[in-house]
N, CA, C and O atoms as CSV, one atom per row, in Angstrom:
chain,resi,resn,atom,element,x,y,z
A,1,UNK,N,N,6.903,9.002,2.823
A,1,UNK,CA,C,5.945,8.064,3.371
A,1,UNK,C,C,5.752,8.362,4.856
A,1,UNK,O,O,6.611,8.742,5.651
A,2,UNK,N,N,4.584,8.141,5.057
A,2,UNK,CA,C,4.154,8.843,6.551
A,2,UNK,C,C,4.190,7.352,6.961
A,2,UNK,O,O,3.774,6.329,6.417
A,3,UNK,N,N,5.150,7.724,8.670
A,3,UNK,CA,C,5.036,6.730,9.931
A,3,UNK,C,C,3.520,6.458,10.548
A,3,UNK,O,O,2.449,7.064,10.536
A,4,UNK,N,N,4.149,4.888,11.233
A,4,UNK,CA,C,3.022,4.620,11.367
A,4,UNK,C,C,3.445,4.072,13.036
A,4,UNK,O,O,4.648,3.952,13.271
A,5,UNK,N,N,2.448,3.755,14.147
A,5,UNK,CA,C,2.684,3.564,15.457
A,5,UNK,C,C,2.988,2.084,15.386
A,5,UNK,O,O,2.198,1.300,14.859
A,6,UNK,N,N,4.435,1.609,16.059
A,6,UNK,CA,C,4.371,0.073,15.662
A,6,UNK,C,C,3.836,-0.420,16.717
A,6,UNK,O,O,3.912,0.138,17.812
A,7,UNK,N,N,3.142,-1.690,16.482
A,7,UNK,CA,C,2.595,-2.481,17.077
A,7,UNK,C,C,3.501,-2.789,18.158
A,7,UNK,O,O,3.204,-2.530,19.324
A,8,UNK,N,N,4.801,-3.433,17.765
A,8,UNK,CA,C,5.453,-3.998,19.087
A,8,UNK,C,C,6.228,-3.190,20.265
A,8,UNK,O,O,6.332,-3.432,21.467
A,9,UNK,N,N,6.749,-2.103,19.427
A,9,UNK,CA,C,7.493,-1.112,20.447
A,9,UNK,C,C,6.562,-0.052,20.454
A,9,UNK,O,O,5.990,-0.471,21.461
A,10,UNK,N,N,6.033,0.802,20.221
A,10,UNK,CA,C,4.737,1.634,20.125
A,10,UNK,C,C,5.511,2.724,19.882
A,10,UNK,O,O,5.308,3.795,20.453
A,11,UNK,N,N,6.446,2.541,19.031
A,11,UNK,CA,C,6.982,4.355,18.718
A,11,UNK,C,C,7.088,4.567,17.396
A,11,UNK,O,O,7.844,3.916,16.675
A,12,UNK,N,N,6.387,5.431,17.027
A,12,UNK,CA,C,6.262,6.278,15.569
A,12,UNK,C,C,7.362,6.397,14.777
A,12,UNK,O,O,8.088,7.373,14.589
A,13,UNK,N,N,7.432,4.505,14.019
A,13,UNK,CA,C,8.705,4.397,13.201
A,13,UNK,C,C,8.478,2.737,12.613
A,13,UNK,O,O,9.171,1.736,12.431
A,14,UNK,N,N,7.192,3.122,12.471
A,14,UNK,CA,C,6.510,1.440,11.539
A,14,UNK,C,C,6.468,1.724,10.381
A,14,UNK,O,O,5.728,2.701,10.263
A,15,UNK,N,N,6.935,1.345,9.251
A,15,UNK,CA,C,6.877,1.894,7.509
A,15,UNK,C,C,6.198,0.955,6.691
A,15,UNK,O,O,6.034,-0.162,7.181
A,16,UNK,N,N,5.808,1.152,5.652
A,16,UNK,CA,C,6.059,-0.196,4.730
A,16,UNK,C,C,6.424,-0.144,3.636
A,16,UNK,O,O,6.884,0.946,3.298
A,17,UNK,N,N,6.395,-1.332,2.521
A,17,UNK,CA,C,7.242,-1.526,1.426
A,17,UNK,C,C,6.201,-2.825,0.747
A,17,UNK,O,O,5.636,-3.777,1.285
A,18,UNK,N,N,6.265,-2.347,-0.670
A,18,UNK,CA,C,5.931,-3.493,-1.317
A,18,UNK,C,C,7.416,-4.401,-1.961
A,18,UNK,O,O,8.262,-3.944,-2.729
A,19,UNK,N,N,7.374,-5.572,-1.447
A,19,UNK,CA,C,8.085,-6.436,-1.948
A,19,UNK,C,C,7.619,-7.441,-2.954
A,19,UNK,O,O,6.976,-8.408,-2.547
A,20,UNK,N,N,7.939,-7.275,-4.516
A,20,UNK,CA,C,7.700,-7.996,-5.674
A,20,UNK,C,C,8.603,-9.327,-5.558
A,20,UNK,O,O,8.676,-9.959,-6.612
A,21,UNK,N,N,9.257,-9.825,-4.529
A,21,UNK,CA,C,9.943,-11.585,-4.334
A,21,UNK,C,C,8.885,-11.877,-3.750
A,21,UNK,O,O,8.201,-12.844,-4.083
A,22,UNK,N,N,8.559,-10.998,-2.687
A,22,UNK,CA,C,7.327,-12.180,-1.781
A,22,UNK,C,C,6.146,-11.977,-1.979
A,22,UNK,O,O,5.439,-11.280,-1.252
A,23,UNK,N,N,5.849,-12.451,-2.803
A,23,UNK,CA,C,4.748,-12.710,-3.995
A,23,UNK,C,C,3.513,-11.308,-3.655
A,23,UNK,O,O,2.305,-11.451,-3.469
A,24,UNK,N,N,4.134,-10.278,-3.659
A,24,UNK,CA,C,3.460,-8.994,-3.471
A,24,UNK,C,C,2.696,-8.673,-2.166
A,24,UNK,O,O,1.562,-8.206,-2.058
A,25,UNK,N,N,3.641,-9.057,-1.120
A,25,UNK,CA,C,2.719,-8.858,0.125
A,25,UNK,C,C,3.464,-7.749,0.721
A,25,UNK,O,O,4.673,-7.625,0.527
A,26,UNK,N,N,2.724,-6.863,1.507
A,26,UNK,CA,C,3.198,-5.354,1.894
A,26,UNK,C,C,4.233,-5.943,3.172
A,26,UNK,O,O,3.780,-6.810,3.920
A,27,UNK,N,N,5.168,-5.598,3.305
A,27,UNK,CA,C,6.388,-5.933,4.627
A,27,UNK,C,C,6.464,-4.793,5.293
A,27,UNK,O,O,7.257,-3.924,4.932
A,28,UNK,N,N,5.780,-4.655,6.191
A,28,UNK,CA,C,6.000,-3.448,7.620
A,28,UNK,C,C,7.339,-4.190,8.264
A,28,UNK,O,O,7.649,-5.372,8.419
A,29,UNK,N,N,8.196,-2.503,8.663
A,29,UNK,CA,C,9.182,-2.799,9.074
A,29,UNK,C,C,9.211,-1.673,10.123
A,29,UNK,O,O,8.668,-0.644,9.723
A,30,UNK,N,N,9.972,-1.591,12.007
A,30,UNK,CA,C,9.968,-0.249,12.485
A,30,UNK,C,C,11.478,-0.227,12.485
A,30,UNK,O,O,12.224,-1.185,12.688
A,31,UNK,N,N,11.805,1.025,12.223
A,31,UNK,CA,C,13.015,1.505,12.336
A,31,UNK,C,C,14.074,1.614,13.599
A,31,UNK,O,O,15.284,1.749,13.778
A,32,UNK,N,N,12.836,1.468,14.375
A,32,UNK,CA,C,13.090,1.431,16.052
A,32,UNK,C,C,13.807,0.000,16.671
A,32,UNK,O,O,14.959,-0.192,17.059
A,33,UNK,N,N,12.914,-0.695,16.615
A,33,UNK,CA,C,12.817,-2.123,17.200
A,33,UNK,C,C,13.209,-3.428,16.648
A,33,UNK,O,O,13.477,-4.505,17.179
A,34,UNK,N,N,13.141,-2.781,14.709
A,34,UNK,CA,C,13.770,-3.925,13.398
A,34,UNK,C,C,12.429,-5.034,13.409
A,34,UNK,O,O,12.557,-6.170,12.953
A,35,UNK,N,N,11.052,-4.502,14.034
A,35,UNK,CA,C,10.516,-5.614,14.214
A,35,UNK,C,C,9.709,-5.515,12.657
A,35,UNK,O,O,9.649,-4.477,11.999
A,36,UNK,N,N,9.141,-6.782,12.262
A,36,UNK,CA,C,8.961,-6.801,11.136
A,36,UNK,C,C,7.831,-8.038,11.009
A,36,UNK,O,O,7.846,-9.152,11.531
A,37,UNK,N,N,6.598,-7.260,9.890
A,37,UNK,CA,C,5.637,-8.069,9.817
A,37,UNK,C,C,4.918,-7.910,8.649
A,37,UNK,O,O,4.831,-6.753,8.236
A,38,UNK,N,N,4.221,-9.049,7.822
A,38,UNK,CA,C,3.785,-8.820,6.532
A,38,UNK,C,C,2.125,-8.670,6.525
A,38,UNK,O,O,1.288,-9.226,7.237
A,39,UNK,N,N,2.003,-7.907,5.671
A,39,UNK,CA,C,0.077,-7.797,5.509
A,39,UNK,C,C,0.157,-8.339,3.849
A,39,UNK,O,O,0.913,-8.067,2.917
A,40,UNK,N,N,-1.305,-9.451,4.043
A,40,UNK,CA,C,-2.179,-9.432,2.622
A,40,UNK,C,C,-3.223,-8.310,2.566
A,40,UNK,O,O,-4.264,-8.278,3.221
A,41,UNK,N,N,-2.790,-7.390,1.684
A,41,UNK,CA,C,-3.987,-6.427,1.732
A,41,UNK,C,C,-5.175,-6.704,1.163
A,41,UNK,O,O,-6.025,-5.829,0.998
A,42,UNK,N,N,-5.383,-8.248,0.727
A,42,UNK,CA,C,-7.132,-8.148,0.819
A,42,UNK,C,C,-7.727,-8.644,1.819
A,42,UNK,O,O,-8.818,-9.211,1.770
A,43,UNK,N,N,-6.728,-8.383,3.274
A,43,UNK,CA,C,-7.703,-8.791,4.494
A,43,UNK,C,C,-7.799,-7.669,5.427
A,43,UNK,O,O,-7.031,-7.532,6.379
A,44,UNK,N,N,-9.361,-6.361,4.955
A,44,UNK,CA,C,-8.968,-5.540,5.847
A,44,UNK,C,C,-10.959,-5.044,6.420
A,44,UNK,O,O,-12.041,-5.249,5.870
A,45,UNK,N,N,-10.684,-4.566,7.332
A,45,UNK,CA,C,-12.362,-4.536,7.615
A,45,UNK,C,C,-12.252,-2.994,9.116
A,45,UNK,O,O,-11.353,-2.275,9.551
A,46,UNK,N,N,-13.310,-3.126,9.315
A,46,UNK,CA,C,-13.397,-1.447,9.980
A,46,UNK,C,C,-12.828,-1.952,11.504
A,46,UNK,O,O,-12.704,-3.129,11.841
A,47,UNK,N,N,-12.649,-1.275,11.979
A,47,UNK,CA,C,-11.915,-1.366,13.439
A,47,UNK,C,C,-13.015,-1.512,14.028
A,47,UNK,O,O,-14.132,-1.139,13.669
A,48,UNK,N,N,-12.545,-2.329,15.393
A,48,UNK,CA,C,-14.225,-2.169,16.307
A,48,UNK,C,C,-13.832,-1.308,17.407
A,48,UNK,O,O,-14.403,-1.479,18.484
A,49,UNK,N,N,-12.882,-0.347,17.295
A,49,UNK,CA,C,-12.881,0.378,18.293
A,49,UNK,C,C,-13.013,1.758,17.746
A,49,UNK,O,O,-13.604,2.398,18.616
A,50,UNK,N,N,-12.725,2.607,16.624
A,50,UNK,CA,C,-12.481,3.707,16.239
A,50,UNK,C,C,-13.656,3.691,14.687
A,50,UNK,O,O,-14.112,4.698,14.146
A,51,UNK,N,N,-13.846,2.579,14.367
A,51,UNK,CA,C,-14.862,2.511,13.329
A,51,UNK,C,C,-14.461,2.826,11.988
A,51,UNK,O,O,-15.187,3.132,11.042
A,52,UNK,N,N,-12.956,2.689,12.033
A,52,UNK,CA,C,-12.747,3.356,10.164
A,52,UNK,C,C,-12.402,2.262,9.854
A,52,UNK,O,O,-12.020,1.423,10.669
A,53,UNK,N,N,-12.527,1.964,7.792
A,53,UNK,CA,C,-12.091,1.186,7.354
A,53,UNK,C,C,-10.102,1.368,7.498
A,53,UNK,O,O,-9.386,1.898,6.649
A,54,UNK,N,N,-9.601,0.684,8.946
A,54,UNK,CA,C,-8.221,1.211,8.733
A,54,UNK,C,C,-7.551,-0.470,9.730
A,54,UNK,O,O,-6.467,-0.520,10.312
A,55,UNK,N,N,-8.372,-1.398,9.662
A,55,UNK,CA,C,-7.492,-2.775,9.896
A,55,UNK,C,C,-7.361,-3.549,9.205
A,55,UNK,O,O,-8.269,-3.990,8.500
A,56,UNK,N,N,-6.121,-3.969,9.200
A,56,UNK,CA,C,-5.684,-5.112,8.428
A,56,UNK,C,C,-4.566,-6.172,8.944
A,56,UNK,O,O,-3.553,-6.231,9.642
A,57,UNK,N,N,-5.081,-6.652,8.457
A,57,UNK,CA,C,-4.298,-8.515,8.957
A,57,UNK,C,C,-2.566,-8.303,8.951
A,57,UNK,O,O,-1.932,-7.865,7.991
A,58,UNK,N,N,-2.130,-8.624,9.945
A,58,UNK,CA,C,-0.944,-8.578,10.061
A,58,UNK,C,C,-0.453,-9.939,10.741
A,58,UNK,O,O,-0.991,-10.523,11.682
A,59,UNK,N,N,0.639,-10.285,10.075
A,59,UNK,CA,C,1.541,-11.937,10.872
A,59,UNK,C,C,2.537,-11.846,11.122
A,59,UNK,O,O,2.909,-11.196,10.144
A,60,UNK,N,N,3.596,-12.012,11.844
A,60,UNK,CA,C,5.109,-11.728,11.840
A,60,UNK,C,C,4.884,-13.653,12.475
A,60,UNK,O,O,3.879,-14.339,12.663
A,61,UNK,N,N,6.363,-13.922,12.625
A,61,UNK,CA,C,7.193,-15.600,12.988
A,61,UNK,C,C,6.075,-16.172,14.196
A,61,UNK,O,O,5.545,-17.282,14.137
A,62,UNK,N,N,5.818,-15.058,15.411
A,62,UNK,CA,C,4.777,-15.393,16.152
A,62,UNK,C,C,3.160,-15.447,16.389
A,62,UNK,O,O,2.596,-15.838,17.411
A,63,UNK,N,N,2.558,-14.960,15.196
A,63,UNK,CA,C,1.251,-14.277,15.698
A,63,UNK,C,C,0.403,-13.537,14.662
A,63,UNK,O,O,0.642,-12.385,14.301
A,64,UNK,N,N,-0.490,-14.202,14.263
A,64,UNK,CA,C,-1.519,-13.329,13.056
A,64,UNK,C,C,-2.519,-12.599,14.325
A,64,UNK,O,O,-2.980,-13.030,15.382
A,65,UNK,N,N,-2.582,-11.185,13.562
A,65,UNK,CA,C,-3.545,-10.212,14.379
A,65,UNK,C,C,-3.966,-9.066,13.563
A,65,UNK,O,O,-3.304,-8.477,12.708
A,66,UNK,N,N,-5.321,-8.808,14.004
A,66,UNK,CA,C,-5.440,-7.172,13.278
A,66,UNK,C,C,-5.086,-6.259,14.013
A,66,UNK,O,O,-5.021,-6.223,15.242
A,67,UNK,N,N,-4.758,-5.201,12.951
A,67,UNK,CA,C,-3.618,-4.112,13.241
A,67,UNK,C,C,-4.395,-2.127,12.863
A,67,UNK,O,O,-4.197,-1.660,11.741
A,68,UNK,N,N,-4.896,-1.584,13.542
A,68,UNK,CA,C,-5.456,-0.494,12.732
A,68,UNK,C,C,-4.299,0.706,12.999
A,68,UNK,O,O,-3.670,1.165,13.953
A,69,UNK,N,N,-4.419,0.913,11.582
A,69,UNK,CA,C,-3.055,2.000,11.577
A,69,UNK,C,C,-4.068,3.507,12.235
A,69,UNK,O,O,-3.591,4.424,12.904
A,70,UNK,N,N,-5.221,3.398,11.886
A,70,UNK,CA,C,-5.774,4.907,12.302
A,70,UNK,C,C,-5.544,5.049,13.786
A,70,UNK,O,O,-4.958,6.009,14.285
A,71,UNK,N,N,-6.254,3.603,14.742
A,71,UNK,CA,C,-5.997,4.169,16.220
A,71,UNK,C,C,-4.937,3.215,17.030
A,71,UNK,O,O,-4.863,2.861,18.206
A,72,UNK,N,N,-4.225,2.987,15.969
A,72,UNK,CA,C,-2.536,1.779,16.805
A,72,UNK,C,C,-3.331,0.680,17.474
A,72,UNK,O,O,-2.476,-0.075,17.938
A,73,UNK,N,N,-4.699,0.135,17.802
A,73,UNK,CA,C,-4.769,-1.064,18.203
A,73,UNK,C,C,-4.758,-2.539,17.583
A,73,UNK,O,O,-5.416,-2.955,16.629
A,74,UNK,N,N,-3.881,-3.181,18.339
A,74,UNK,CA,C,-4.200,-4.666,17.926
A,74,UNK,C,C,-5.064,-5.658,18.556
A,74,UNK,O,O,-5.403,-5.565,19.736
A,75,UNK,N,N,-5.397,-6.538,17.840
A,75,UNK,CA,C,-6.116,-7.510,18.011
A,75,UNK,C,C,-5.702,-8.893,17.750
A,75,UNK,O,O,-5.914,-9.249,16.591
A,76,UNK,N,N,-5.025,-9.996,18.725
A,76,UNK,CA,C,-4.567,-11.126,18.599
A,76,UNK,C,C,-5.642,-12.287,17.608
A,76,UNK,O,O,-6.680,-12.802,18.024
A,77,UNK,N,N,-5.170,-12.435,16.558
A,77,UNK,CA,C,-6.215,-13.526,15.608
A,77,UNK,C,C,-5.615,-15.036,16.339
A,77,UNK,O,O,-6.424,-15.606,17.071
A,78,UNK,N,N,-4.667,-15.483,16.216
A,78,UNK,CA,C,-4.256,-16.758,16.589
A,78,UNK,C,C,-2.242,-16.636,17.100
A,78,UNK,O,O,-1.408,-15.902,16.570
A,79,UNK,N,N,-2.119,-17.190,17.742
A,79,UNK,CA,C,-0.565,-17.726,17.839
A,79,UNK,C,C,0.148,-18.549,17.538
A,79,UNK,O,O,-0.245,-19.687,17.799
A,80,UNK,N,N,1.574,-18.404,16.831
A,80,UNK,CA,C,2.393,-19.585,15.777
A,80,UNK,C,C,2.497,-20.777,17.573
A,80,UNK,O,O,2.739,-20.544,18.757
A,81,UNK,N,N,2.130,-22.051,16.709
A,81,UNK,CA,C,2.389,-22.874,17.741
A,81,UNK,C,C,4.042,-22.824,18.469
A,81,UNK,O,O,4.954,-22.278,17.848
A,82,UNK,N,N,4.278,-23.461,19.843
A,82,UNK,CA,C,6.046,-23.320,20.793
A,82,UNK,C,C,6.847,-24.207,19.391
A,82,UNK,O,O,7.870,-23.741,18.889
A,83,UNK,N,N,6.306,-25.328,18.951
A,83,UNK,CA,C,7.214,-25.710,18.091
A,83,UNK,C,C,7.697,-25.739,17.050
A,83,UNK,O,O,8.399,-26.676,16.667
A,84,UNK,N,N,7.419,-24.699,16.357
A,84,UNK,CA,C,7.327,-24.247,14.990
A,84,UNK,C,C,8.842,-23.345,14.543
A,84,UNK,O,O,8.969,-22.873,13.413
């Protein structure tokens, strides 16, 4: 399986995995940083910076955002509220 640039530490060691407990949602994990975040893959649409169909919705404990694996940028969708 080919690496991918992680979002939080930016070093070429973001993977993923389908997990059949959590009700089939893809779990990115980096090998680097342990940081870890889940995608529904029917939320994905073209990047507005590089133009390929290559973003998709990503959430970890703090923060839903799109994520394009083709050119490593993110895009902040919303933030988990301080008291949660």
């Amino acid at each position: 399986m080919a690496t991918q640039i992680c979002p939080n530490c930016k070093t070429d060691n973001f993977t993923w995995k389908i997990d059949e407990d959590e009700s089939h949602l893809t779990i990115w994990d980096c090998g680097n940083c342990n940081y870890r975040a889940f995608e529904n893959e029917s939320d994905e649409r073209n990047c507005s910076k590089c133009g390929k169909k290559a973003e998709s919705k990503l959430m970890d404990n703090k923060k839903e955002y799109w994520w394009c694996s083709n050119c490593s940028t993110t895009e902040i969708i919303k933030t988990a509220p301080n008291n949660v």
